[in-house]
Every structure is written in structure tokens, then in C-alpha cells.
MMTF fields as JSON, N, C-alpha, C and O atoms, coordinates in Angstrom:
{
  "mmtfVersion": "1.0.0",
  "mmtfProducer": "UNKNOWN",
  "numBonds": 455,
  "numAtoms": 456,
  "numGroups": 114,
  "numChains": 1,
  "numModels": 1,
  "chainsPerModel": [1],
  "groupsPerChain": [114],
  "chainIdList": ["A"],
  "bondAtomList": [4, 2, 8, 6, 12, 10, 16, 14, 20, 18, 24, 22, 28, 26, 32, 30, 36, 34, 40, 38, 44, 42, 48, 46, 52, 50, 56, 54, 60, 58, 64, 62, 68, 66, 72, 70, 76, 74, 80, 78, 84, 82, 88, 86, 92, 90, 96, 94, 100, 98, 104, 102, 108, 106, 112, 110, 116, 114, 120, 118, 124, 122, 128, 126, 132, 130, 136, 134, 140, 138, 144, 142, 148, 146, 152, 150, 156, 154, 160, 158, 164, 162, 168, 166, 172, 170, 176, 174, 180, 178, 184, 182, 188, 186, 192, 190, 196, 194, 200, 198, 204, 202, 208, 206, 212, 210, 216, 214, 220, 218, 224, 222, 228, 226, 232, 230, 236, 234, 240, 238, 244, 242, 248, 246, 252, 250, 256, 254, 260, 258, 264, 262, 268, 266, 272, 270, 276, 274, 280, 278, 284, 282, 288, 286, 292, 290, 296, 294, 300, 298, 304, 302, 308, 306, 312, 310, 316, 314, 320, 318, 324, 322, 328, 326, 332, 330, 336, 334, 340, 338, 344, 342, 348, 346, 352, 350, 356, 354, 360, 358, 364, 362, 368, 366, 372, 370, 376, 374, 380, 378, 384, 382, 388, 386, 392, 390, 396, 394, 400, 398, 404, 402, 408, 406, 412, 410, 416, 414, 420, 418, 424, 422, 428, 426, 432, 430, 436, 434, 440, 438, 444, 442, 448, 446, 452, 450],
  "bondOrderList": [1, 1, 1, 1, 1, 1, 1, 1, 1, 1, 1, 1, 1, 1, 1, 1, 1, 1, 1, 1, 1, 1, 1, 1, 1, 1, 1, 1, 1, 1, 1, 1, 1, 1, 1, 1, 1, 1, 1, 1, 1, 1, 1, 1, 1, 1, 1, 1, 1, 1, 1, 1, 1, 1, 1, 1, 1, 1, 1, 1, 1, 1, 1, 1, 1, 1, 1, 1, 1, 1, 1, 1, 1, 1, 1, 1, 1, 1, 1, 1, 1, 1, 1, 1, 1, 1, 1, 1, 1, 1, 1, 1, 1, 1, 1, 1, 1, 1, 1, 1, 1, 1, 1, 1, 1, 1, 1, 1, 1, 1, 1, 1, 1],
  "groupList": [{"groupName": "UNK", "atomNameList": ["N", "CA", "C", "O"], "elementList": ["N", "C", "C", "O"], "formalChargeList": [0, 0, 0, 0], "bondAtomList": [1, 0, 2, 1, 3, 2], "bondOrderList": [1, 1, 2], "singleLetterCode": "X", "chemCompType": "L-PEPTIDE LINKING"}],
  "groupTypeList": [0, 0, 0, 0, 0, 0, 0, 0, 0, 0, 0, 0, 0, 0, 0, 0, 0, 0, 0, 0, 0, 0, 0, 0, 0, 0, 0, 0, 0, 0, 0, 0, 0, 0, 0, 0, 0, 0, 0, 0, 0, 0, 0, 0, 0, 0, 0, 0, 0, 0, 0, 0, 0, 0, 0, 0, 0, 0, 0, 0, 0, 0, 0, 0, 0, 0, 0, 0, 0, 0, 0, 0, 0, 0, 0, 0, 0, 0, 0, 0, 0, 0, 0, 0, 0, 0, 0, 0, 0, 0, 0, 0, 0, 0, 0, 0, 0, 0, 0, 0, 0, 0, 0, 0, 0, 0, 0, 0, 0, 0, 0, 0, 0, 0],
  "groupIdList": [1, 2, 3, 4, 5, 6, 7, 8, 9, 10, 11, 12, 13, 14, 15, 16, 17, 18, 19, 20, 21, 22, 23, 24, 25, 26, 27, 28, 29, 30, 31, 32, 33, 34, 35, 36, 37, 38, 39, 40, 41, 42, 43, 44, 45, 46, 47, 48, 49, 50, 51, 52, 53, 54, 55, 56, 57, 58, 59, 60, 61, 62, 63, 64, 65, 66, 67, 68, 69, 70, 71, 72, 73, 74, 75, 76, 77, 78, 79, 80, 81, 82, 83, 84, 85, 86, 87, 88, 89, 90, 91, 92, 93, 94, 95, 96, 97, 98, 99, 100, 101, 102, 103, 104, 105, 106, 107, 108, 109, 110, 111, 112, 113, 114],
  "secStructList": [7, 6, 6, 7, 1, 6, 6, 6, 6, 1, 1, 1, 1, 1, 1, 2, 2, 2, 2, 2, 2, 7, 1, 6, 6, 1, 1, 7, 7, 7, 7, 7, 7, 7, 1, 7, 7, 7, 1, 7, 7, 7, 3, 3, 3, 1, 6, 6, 2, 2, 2, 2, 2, 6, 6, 7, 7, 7, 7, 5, 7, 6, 6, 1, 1, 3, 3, 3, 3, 4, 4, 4, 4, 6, 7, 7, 3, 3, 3, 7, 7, 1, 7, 7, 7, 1, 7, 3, 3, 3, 3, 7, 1, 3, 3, 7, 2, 2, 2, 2, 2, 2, 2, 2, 2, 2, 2, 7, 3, 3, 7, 7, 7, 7],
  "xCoordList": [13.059, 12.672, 13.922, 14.91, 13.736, 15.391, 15.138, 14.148, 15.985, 16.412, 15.19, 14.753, 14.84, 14.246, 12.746, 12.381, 11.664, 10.338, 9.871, 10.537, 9.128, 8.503, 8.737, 8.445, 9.549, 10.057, 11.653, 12.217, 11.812, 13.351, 14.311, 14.27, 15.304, 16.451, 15.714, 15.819, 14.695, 14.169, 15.218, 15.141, 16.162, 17.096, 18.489, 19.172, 18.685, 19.97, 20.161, 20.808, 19.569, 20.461, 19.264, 19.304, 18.286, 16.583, 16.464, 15.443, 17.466, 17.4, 17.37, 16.21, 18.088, 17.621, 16.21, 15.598, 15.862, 14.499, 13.6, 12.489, 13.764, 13.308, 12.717, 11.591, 14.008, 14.14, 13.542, 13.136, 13.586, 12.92, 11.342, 10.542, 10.964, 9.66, 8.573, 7.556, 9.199, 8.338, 9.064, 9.82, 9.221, 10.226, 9.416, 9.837, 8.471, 7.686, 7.007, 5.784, 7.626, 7.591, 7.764, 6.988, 8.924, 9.713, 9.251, 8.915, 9.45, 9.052, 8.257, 7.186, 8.34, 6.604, 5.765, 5.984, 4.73, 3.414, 2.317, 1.129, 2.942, 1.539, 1.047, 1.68, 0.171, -0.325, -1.797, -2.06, -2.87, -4.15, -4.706, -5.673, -4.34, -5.009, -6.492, -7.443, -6.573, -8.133, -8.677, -9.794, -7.857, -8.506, -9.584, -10.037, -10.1, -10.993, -10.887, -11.738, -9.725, -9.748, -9.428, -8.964, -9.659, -9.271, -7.891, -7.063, -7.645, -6.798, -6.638, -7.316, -5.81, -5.814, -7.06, -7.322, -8.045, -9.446, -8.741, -7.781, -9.271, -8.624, -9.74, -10.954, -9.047, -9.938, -9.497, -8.455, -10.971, -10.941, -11.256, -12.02, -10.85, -11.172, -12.702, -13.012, -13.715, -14.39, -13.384, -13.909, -12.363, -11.831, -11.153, -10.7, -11.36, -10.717, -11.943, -11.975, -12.985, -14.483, -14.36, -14.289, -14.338, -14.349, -13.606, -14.247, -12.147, -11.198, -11.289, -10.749, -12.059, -12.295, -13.132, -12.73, -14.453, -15.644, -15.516, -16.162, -14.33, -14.25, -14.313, -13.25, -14.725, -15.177, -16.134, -16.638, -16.474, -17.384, -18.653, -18.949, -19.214, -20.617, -21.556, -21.333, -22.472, -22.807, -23.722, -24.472, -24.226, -25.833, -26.688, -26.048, -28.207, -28.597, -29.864, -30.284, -30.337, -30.987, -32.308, -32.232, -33.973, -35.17, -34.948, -35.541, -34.193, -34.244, -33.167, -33.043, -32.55, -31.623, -30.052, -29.083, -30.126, -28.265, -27.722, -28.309, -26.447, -25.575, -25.092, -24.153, -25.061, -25.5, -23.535, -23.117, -22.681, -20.911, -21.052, -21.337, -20.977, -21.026, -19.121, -18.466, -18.737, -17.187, -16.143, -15.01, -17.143, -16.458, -16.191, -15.251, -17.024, -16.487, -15.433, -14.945, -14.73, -13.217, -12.476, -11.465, -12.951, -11.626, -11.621, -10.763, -12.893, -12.646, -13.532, -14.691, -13.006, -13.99, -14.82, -15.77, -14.065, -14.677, -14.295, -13.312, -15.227, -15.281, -14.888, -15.789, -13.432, -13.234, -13.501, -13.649, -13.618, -14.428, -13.233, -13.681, -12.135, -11.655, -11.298, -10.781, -11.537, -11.71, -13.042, -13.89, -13.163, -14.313, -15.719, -15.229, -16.781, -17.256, -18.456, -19.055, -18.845, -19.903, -20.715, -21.086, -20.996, -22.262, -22.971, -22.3, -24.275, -25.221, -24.798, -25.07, -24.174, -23.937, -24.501, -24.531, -25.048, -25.52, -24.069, -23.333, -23.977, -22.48, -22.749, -23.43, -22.302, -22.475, -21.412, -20.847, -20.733, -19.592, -19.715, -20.697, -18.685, -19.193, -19.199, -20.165, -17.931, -17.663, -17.883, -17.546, -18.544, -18.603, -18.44, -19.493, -17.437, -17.061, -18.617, -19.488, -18.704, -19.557, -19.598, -20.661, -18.519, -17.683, -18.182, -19.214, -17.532, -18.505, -19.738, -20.208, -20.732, -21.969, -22.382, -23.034, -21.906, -22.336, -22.099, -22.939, -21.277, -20.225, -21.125, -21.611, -21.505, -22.348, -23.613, -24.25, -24.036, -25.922, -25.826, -26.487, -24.579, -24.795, -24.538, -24.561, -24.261, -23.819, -25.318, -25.745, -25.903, -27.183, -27.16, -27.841, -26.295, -26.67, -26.714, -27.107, -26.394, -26.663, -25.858, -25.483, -25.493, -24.52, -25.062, -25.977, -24.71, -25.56, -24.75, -24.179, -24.874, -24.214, -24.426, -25.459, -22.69, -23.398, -23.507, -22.891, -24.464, -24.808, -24.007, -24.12],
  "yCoordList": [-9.361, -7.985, -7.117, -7.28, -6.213, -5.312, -4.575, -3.846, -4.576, -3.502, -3.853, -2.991, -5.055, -5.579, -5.257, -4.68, -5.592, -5.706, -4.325, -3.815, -3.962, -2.747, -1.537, -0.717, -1.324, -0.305, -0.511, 0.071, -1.461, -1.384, -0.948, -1.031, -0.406, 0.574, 1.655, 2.229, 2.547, 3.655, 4.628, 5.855, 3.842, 4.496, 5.031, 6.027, 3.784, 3.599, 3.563, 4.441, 2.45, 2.932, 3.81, 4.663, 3.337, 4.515, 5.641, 6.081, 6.021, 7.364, 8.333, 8.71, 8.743, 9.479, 9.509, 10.515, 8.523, 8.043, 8.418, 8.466, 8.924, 9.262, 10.467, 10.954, 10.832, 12.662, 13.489, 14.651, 12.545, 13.145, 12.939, 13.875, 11.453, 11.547, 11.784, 12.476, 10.966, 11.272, 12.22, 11.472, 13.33, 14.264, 14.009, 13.618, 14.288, 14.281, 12.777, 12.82, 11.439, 10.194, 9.847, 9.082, 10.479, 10.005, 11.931, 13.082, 11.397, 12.306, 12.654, 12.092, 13.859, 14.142, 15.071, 16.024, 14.551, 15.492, 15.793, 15.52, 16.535, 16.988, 16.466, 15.417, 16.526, 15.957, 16.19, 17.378, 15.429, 15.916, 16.01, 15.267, 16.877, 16.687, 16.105, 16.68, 15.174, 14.977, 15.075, 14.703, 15.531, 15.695, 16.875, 17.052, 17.689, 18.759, 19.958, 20.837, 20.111, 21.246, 22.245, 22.088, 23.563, 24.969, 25.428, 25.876, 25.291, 25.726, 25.434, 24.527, 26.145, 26.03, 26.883, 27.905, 26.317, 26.517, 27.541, 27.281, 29.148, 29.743, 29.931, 30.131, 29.818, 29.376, 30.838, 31.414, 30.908, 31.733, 31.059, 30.1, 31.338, 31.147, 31.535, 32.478, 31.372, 31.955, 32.977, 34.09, 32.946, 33.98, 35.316, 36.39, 34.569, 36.124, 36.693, 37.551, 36.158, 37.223, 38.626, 39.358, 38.984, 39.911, 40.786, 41.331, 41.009, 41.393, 41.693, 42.672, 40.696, 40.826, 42.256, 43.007, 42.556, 42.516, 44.389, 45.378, 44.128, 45.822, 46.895, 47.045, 47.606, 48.782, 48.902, 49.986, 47.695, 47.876, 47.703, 47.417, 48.01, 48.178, 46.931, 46.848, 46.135, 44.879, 44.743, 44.963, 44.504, 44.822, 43.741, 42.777, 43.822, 43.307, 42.53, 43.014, 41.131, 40.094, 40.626, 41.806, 40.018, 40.542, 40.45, 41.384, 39.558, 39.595, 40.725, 40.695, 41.617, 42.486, 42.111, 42.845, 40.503, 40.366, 40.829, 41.171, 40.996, 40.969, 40.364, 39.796, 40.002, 39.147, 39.155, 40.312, 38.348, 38.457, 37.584, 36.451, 37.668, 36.723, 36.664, 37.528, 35.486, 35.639, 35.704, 36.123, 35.113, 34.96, 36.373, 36.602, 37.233, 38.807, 39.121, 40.174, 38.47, 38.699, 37.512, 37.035, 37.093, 36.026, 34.462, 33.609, 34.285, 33.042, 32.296, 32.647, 30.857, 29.888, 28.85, 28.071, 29.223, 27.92, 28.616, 29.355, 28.351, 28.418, 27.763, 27.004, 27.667, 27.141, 27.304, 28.427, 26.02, 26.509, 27.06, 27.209, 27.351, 27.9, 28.97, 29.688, 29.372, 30.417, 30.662, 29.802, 31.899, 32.368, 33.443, 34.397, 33.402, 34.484, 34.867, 33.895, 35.984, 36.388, 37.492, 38.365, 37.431, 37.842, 37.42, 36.8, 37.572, 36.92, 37.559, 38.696, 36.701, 37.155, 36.206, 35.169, 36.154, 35.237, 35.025, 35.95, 34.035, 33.701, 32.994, 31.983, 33.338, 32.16, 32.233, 33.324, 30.903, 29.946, 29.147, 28.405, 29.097, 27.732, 26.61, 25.944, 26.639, 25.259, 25.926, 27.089, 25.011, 25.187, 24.28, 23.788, 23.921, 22.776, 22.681, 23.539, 21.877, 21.562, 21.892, 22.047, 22.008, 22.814, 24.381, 24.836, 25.161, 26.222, 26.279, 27.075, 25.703, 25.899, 26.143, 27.137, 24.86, 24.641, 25.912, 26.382, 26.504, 28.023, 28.99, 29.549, 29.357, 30.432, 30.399, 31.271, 28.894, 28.247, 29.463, 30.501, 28.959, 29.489, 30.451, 30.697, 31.246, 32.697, 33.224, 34.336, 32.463, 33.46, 33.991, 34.867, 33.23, 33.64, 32.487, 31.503, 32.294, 31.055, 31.504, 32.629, 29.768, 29.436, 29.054, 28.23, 29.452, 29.366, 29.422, 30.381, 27.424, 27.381, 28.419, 29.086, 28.704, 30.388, 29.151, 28.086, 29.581, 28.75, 29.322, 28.732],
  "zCoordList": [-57.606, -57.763, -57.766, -57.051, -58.638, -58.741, -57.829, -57.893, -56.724, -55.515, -54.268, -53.504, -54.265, -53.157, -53.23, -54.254, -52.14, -52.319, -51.649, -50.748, -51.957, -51.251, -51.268, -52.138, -49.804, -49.668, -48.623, -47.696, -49.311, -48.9, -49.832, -51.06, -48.998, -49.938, -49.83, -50.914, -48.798, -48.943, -48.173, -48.114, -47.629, -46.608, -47.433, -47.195, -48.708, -48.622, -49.949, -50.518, -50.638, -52.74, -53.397, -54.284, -52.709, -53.111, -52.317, -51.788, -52.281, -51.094, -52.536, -52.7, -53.4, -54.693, -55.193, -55.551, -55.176, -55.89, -55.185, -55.713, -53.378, -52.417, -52.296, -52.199, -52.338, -52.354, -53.397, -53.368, -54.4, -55.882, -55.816, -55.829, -55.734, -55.965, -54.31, -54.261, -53.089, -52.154, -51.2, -50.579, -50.8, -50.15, -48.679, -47.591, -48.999, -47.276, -47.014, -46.878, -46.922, -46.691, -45.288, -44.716, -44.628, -43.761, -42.528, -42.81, -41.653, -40.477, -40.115, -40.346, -39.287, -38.716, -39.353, -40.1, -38.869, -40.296, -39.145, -39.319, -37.638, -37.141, -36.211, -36.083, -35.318, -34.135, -34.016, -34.205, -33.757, -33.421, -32.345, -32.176, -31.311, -29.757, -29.691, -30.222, -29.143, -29.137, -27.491, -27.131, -26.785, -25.428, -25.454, -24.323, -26.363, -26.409, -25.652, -25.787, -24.701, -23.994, -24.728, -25.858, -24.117, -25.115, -24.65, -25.444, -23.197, -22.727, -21.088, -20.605, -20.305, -19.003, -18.638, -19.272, -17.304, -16.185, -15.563, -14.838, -15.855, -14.636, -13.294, -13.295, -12.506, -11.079, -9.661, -9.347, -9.169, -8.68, -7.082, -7.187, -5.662, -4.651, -4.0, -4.728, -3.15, -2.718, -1.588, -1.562, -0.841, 0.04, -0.667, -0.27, -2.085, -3.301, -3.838, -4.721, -3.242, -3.876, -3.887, -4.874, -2.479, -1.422, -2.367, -3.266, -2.25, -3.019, -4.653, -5.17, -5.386, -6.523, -6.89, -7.779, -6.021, -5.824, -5.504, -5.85, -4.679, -3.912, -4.253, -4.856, -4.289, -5.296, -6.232, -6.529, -6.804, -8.466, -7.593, -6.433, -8.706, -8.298, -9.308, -10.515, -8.697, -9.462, -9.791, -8.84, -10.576, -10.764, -9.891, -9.47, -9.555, -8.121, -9.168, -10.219, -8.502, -8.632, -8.399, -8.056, -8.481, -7.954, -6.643, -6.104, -5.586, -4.706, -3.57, -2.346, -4.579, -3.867, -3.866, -3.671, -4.192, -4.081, -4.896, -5.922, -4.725, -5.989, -6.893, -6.334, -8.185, -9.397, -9.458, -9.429, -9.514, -9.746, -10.847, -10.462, -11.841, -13.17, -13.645, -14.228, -13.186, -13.209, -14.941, -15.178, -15.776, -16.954, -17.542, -18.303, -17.162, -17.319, -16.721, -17.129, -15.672, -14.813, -15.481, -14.967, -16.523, -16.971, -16.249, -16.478, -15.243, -14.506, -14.757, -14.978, -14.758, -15.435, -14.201, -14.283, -13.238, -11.933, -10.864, -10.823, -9.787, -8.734, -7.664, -7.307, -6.602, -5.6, -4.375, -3.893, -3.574, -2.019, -1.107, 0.03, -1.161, -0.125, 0.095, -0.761, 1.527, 2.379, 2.831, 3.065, 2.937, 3.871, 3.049, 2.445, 2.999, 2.824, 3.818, 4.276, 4.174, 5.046, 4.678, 5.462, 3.417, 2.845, 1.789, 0.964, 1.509, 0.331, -1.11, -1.496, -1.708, -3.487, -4.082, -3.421, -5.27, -6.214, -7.372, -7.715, -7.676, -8.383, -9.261, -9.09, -10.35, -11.816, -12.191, -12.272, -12.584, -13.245, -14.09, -14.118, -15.047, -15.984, -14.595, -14.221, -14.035, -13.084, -11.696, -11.473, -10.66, -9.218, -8.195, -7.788, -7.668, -6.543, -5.828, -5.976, -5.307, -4.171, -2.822, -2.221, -2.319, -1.099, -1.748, -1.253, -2.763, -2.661, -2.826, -2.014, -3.664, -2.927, -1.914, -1.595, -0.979, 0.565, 0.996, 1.763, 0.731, 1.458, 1.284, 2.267, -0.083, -0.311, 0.144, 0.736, -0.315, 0.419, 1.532, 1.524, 2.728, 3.993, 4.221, 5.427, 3.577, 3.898, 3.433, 3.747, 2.804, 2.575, 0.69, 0.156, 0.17, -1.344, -2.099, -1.473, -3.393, -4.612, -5.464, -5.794, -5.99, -6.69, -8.142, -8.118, -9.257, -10.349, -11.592, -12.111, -12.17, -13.907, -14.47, -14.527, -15.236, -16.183, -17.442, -17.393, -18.593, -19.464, -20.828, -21.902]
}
């Protein structure tokens, strides 16, 4: 075969023949993430409720609590630490289990936002 089988000499006497007919042969062409995430979970504490919460006014459940729907503050999940000591109703895409338990007992509910 004149100038070897395939694609040898693509480096070296077919480097003309290269450049002319296949230019984009050789390097990178791109990446496809397939892990599905959108981005970084931003995560909020239950002891940063309080703080979040202070001042606004929230709209209230049939039963009187206060309804905190977090994806309107930018937060996607809910973490159990710290403290809270009053009844709020809370919806998250994500909610630890540790906060549940936290809120159960304070007297409010923890609730998938859909």
C-alpha cells in the first residue's frame, strides 16, 4: 500500500493531506455530562428559619400555621441542624429526616414541594 495501511502517516508525511481534507480529526470535540444535575443544592439549616422568616409576613395553612415554601428564597433542601420552637409548615424539593423529626416536634410539618 503506498504510504502504509489506514491511517498511518496521519502524523507525519499525511499531515498535508490532513490538514486539507480532515482539519477536525485529531482533538477534542466536547464532553457530555450525563450525571443529570442542573447545578449545585442550595441548602438551608432549620436554625436559619427563624432568621430567614423575620419580618415577612407568610401566608397561613387551614390550620393557622405558617405555609414557608423555600424555593421562593432560592433553597432547594432542607437541613436538620439547629433548633426551632415553633409550628411552621415547610415545603422543599429535598428534606433530611432529622428535619422532619425537628419540625414533627415543634408542632408543625414537613412537606415535598412538587
Amino acid at each position: 500500500m503506498r504510504g502504509g495501511a489506514g491511517a498511518a502517516g496521519f502524523h507525519k508525511h499525511k499531515w498535508s493531506w490532513m490538514i486539507k481534507n480532515e482539519p477536525d480529526h485529531f482533538g477534542k470535540h466536547g464532553f457530555i455530562r450525563h450525571s443529570g444535575t442542573t447545578g449545585p443544592i442550595q441548602a438551608i439549616n432549620i436554625g436559619e428559619l427563624s432568621t430567614l422568616i423575620d419580618g415577612k409576613v407568610l401566608e397561613k395553612d387551614e390550620k393557622g400555621k405558617a405555609v414557608l415554601d423555600l424555593s421562593t428564597y432560592g433553597y432547594d433542601k432542607l437541613l436538620g441542624a439547629g433548633k426551632i420552637d415553633f409550628p411552621i409548615t415547610v415545603k422543599a424539593n429535598f428534606i433530611t429526616e432529622k428535619a422532619k423529626e425537628k419540625i414533627k416536634a415543634a408542632g408543625g410539618e414537613a412537606i415535598k414541594a412538587e
